[in-house]
Structure formats: structure tokens, C-alpha cells
C-alpha positions as CSV (number, residue, x, y, z in Angstrom):
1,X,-10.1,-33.2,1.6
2,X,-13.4,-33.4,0.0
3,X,-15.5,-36.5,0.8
4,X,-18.2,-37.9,-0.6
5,X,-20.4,-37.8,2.3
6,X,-19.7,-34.3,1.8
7,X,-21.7,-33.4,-0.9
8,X,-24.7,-36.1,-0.4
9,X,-27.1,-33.9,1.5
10,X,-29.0,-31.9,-0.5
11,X,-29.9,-31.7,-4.7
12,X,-26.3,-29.9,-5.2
13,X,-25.1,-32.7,-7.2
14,X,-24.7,-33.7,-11.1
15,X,-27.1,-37.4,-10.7
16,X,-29.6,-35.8,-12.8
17,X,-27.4,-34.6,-15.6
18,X,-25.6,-37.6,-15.5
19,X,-28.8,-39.9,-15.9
20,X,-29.5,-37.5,-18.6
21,X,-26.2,-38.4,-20.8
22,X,-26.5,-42.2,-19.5
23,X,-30.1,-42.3,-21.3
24,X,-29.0,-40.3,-24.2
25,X,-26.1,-43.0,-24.8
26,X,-28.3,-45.5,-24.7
27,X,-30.6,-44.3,-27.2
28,X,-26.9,-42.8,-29.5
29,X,-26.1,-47.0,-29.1
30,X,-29.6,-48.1,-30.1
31,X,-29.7,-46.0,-33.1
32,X,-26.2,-48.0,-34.4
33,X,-27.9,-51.0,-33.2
34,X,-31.4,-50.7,-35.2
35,X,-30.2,-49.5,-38.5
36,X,-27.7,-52.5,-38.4
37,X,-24.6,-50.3,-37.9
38,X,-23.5,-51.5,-34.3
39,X,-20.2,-52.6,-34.8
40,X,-19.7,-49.0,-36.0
41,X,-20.7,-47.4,-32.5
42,X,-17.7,-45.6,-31.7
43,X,-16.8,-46.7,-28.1
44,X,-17.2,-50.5,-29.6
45,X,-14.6,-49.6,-32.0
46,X,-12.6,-48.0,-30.1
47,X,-12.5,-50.8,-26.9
48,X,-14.1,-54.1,-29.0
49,X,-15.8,-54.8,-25.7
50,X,-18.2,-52.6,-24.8
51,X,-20.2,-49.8,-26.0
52,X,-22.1,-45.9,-25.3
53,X,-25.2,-48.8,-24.6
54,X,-23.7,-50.7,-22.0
55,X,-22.0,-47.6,-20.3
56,X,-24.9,-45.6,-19.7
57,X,-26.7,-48.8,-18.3
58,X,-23.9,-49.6,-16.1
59,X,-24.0,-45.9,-15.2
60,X,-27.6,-45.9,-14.4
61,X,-27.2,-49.0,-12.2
62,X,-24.4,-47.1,-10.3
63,X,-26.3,-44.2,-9.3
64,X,-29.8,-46.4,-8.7
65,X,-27.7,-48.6,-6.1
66,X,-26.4,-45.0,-4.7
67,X,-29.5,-43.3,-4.4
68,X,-32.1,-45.9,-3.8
69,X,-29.9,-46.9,-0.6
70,X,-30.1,-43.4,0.3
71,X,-34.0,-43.5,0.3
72,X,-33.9,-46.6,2.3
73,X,-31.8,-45.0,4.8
74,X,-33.7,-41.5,4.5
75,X,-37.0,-43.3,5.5
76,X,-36.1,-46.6,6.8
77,X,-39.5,-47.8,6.7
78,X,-40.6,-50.6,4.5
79,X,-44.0,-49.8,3.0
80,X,-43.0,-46.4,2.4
81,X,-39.6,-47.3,0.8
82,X,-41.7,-49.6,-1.5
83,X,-44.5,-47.4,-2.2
84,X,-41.6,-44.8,-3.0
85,X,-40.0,-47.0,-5.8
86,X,-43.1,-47.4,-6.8
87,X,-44.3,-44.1,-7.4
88,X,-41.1,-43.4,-9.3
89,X,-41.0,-46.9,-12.0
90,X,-44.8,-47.4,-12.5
91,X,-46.5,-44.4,-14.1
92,X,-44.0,-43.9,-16.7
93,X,-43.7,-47.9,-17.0
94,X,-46.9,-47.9,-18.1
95,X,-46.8,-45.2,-20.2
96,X,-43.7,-47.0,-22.2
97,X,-45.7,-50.1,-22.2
98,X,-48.8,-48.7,-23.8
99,X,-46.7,-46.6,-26.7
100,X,-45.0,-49.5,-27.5
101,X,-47.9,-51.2,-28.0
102,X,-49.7,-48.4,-30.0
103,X,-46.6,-47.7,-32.1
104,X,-45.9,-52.0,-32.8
105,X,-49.8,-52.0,-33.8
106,X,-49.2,-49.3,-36.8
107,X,-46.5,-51.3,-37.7
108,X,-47.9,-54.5,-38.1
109,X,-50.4,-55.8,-40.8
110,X,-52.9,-57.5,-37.9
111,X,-55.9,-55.4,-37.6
112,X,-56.0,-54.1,-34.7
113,X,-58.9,-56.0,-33.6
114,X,-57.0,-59.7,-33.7
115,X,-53.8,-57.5,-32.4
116,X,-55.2,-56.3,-29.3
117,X,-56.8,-59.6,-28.4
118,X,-53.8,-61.7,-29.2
119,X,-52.6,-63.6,-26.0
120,X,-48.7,-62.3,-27.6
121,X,-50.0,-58.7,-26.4
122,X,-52.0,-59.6,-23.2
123,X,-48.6,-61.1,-22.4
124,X,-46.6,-58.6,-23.3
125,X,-49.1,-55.8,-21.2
126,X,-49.0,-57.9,-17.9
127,X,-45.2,-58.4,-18.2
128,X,-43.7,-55.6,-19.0
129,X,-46.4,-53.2,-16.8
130,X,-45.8,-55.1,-13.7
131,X,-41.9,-54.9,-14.5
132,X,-41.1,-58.2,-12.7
133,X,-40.5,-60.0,-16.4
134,X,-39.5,-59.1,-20.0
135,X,-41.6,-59.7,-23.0
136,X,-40.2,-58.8,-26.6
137,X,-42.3,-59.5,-29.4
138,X,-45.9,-58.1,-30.2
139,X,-47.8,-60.0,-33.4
140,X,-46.5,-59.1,-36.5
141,X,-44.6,-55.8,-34.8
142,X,-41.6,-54.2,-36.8
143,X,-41.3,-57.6,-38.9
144,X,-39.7,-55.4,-42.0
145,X,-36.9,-53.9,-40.1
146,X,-33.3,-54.3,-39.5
147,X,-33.6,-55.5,-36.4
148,X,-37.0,-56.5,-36.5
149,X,-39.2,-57.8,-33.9
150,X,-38.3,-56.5,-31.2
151,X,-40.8,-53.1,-29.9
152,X,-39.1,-52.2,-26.5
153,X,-35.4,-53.8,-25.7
154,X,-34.5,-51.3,-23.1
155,X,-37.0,-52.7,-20.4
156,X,-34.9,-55.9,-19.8
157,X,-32.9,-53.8,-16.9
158,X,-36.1,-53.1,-15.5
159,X,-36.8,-56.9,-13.8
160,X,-33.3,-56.6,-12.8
161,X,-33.1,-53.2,-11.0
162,X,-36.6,-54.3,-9.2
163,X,-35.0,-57.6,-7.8
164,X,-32.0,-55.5,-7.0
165,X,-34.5,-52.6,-4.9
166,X,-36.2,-56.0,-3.2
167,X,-32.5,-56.8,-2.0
168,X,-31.9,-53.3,-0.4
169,X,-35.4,-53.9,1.5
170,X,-33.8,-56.9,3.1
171,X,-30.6,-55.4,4.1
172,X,-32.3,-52.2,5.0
173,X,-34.5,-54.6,7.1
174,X,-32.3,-56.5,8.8
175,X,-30.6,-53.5,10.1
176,X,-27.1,-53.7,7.9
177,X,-27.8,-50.7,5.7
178,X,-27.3,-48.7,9.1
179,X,-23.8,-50.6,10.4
180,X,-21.6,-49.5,8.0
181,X,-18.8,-52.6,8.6
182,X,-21.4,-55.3,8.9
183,X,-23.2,-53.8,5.3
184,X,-19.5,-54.2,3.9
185,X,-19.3,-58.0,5.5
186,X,-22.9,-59.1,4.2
187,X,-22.2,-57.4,0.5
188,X,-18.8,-58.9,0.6
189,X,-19.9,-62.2,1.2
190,X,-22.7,-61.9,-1.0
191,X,-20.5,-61.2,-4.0
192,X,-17.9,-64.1,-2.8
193,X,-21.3,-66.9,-3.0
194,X,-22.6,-65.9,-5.8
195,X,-19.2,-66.1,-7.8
196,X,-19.0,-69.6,-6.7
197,X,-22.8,-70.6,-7.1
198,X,-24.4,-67.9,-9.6
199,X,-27.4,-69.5,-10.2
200,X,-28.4,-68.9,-6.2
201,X,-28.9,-65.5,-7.6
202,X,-32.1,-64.5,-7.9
203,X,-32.0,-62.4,-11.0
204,X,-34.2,-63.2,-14.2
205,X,-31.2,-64.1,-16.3
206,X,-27.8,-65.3,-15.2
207,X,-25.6,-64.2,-17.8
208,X,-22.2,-62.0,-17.6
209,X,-24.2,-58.2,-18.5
210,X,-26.8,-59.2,-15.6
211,X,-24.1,-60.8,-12.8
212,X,-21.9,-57.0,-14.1
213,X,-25.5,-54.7,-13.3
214,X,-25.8,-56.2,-9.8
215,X,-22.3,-55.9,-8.5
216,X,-22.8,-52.4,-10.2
217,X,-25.2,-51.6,-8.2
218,X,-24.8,-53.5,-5.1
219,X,-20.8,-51.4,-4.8
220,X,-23.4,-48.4,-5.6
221,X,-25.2,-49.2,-2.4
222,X,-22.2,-50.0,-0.2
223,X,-20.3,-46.5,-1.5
224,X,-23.5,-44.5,0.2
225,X,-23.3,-46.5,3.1
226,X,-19.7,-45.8,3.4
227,X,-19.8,-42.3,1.9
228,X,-18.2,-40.6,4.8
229,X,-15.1,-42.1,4.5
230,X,-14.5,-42.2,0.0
231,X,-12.7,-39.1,-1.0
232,X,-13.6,-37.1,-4.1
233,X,-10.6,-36.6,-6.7
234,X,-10.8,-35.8,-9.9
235,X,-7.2,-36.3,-10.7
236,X,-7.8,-40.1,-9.5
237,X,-10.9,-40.1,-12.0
238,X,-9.0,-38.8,-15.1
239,X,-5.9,-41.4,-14.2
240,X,-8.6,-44.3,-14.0
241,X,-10.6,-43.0,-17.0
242,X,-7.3,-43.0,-19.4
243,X,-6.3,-46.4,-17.8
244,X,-9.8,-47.8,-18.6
245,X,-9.3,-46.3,-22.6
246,X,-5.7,-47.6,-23.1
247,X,-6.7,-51.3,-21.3
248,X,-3.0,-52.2,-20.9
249,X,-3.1,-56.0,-22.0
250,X,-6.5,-56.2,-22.1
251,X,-6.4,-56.7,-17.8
252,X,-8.1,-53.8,-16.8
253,X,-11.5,-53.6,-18.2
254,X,-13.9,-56.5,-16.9
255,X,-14.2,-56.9,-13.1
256,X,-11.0,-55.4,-12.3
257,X,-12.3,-52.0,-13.6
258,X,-15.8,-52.4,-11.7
259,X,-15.2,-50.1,-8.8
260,X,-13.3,-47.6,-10.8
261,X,-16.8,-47.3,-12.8
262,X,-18.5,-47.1,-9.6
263,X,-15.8,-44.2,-8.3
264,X,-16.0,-42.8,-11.4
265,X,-19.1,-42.3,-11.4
266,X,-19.9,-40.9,-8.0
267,X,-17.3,-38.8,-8.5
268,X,-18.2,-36.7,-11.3
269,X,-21.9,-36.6,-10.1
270,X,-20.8,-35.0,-7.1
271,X,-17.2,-33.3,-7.2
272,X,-17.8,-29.3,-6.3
273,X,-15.7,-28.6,-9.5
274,X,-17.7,-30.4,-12.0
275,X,-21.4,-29.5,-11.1
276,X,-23.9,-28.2,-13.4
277,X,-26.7,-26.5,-11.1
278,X,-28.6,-24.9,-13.7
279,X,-29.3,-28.2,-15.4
280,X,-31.2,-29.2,-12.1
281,X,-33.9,-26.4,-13.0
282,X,-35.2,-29.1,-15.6
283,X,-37.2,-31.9,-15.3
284,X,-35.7,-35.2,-14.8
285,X,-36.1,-36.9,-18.4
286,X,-33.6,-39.6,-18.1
287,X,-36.2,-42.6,-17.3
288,X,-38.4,-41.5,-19.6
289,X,-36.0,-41.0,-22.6
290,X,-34.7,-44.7,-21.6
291,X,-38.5,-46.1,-21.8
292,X,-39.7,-44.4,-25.0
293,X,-36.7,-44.1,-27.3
294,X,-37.0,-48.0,-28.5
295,X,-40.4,-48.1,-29.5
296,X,-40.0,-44.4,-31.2
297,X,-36.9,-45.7,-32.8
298,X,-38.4,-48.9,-34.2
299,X,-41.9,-46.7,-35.8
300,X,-39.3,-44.0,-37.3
301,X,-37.4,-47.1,-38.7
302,X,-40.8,-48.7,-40.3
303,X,-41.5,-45.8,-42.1
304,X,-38.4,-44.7,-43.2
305,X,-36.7,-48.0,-44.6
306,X,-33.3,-47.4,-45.0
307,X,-32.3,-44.2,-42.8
308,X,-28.9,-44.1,-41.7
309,X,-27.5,-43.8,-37.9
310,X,-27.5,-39.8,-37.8
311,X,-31.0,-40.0,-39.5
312,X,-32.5,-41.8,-36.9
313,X,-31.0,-40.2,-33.9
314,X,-31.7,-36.5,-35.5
315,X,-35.3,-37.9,-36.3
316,X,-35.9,-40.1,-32.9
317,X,-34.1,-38.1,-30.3
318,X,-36.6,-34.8,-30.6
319,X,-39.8,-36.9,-30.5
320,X,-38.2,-38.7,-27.0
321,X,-37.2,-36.0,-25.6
322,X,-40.6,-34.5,-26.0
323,X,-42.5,-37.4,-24.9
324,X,-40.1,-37.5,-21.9
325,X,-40.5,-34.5,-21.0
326,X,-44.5,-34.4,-21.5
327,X,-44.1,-37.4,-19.2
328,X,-42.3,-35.9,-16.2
329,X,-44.1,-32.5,-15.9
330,X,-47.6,-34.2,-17.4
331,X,-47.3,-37.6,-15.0
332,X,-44.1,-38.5,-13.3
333,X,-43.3,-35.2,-11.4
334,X,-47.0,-35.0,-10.3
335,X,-47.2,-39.0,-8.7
336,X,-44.2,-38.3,-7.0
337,X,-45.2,-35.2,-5.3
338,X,-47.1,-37.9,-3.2
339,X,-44.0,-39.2,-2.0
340,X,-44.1,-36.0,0.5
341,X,-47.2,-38.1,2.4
342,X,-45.1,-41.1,2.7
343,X,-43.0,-39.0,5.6
């Protein structure tokens, strides 16, 4: 029997691929969403309660929780566990932060003088670079649009995700990550308090999406810490994956479903039958298709008033994917080759 702890060592694994196809449906969703078609994305038609959006987040989640616990554990040191997640969200954070600003200034009728200065952009700078809180609106940005206003949506999961690496510090810490029963315990508990008293979380937003992320990523964490002991099947994936699609009385998506995603997930990025080796010779463009394809988006939008779904997404995906991957060889892949000193 295959098990997941298995197939963890090394890069023989499908996490980049699926990041990949998590970003891409994210940006597939967000092309329904800005051309004011979103009730027409196909998973949202197909389920009415969720979408290709909120999949590839939830997938991203999944695999951060997985593979961020395995860097705590891989180092076990916290300055350079910090200085790692750093290295990895910050360059190309910036990056996303100063095209969106460039791209919402051609948009908008401010000169650019009044526009740079404007305490709605200073704001939105310091926010969104540091990553620790959320601002959506730059002066007079995208105002002629169908969904106008806002120049980057996608970096809301950011402030999660980093409250979420600040929790695996702790743990890691405190010495749970390593004791595999007492890691379940402390999660377990976790989950059980903040169902009864969600607004001890200490997330930026307590609604449903952001309570869904963290358990997410917190069964992401406790399936690496456990990963000698989950077997791989695929034939358990496919059943779960055409349970989840026909949603027998509505009871099975929702929390029930939860570690399914998570198994799910794990699975298919690390089953010996699915893998996809040759897509690992690539560069890893999955974060920074995620942090440029809004702003891109919104700019082809301005100027093209009126473009349908497929027009933006055949229009919007090419210039992402370019500016993702200028990103990783150009910046990203670079800062992290610094991670080697951190040993």
C-alpha cells in the first residue's frame, strides 16, 4: 500500500502543476466575475454553491498548510522558517502591489500627480505590500467597469495565509508539529473552540470563506504531520469526487466534505499514477499568475468595454502568464536561491 509519507521526500510530486491549475481557475472565475457573467461560471451552475474561484483557493490553502508544515519541520528553526516565508510572498507581493497601482493609475482620470500622493494609495501601498491587511480601492481606479473599483481582489487570502504561517510557528515552537498525537489533540481542540467562540480567531475577517481557508489549511498541516500513516487511493478520490458532484441532499458539500478536499487533494498531487514530471522542468508561476491576473484583467476590461468572458480570458491569460513567468525566473526564483543560506 502506497502512503503518503511515501512520496513526500523529494520534488517527485504534482504540487506545482496543481498550484498551476488552482491559479488558472482562479483567474477562468475572475474573468466570469469582471465581465458580470458569474452566475454563468460553470462549476456555480453546475453545484449553486461554489465555484472554479473558490476551488482553486481552497486548493491552494490545502497544499500551503501541507507544505509550509513541511518547511517548519525541514528546518525547525524560527528565524529561518520566517525569513523562508518571507523570501517566497514578498518580492512578488510587491511586484503585484506596484502593477496594480500602475495599471489603476492609467485607468483613472486623477493625474498622476494627485494619484500618487493620495493617502487612498499610500494606504493601499503599506497594506497590501506588508500583506498583514487588505486594501481595495485606488482613487478613481476602474470606476467605468463592470465590476468597478476594485484593482486587486485576489490578495485578500494573503492576510489570511500569513496569520495562518504565524500559527504553524507556534505549534512548530511549542514542539507539537514533531508529536504527531499531541499535533492532532492541539488542532482538534483548536477547531472544537473556535466553532463555539469564532471571534477568538485571530483572522482579519470572520466570515464562513475565511473560518473554510483555515480548517483547510490547518487539516493541510496535520495530514504532513501524520503522512506516514494516510494511504494514497485513487479509487477513494474518484468515489469522493463523484459524491462531492452529485451532493445527495445537498449533505455532503460544506464541512462534511472538508477532508475529502484535503484528501483529494494530497492525493492527486502525489499518487505515483498521476504525476506529471516534465511539468516540474518549469518555473513555478502559480503565485504570480494569482497576484497579477486582477489588476491585468481590470486594465484589459477599461479598454475594451464590453468584452465577453472568453475575450478576456484569451486576452488576460497570455499577458499573466508572461508577467508570471518574467517574475519567477527575473525575481522570485533568484530571492529564493537565498533560502539555501538559511540551512
Amino acid at each position: 500500500m502506497i502512503r503518503l509519507g511515501d512520496r513526500t521526500p523529494g520534488r517527485d510530486n504534482n504540487t506545482q502543476l496543481l498550484r498551476f491549475l488552482a491559479a488558472t481557475a482562479v483567474i477562468v472565475f475572475h474573468c466570469y466575475a469582471l465581465t458580470d457573467n458569474w452566475t454563468d461560471e460553470p462549476v456555480y451552475r453546475l453545484t449553486r454553491d461554489t465555484n472554479l474561484g473558490s476551488l482553486g483557493v481552497e486548493c491552494f490553502f490545502v497544499l500551503s498548510g501541507f507544505l509550509v508544515t513541511q518547511s517548519w519541520l525541514t528546518r525547525s528553526r524560527l528565524p529561518a522558517f520566517l525569513a523562508a516565508r518571507a523570501l517566497r510572498i514578498y518580492p512578488a507581493l510587491f511586484a503585484a502591489v506596484a502593477l496594480s497601482i500602475l495599471l489603476a493609475g492609467l485607468s483613472s482620470a486623477v493625474p498622476w500627480d494627485r494619484f500618487l500622493t493620495d493617502p487612498m494609495t499610500l494606504e493601499f501601498a503599506r497594506n497590501n505590500a506588508l500583506g498583514w491587511r487588505v486594501s481595495y480601492l485606488l482613487p478613481g481606479a476602474f470606476k467605468t467597469n463592470p465590476y468597478p473599483d476594485a484593482v486587486n481582489g485576489s490578495l485578500w487570502t494573503l492576510q489570511v495565509e500569513l496569520r495562518l504561517y504565524v500559527g504553524v510557528a507556534i505549534l512548530g515552537a511549542a514542539g507539537l508539529l514533531a508529536r504527531r498525537n499531541l499535533c492532532a489533540v492541539a488542532i482538534i481542540a483548536l477547531v472544537a473552540l473556535f466553532s463555539v467562540k469564532p471571534e477568538w480567531l485571530p483572522l482579519p475577517t470572520r466570515n464562513q470563506a475565511v473560518f473554510d481557508l483555515a480548517l483547510l489549511f490547518a487539516l493541510g498541516s496535520l495530514a504532513y504531520v501524520w503522512r506516514e500513516r494516510i494511504p494514497l487511493s485513487l479509487t477513494a478520490t474518484a468515489a469522493g469526487i463523484a459524491l462531492y458532484l452529485w451532493n445527495p441532499g445537498g449533505a455532503v458539500r460544506g464541512h462534511v466534505v472538508t477532508p475529502f478536499v484535503v484528501y483529494a487533494v494530497l492525493a492527486l498531487a502525489y499518487h505515483p499514477q498521476v504525476q506529471a514530471p516534465r511539468f516540474n522542468r518549469g518555473g513555478d508561476y502559480s503565485y504570480g499568475l494569482y497576484v497579477y491576473a486582477f489588476p491585468v484583467q481590470q486594465i484589459v476590461m477599461h479598454y475594451s468595454p464590453g468584452l465577453s468572458t472568453l475575450g478576456l480570458l484569451i486576452t488576460a491569460f497570455p499577458v499573466t502568464l508572461a508577467l508570471a513567468a518574467a517574475s519567477w525566473h527575473g525575481l522570485e526564483q533568484p530571492v529564493l536561491g537565498l533560502k539555501s543560506r538559511l540551512r
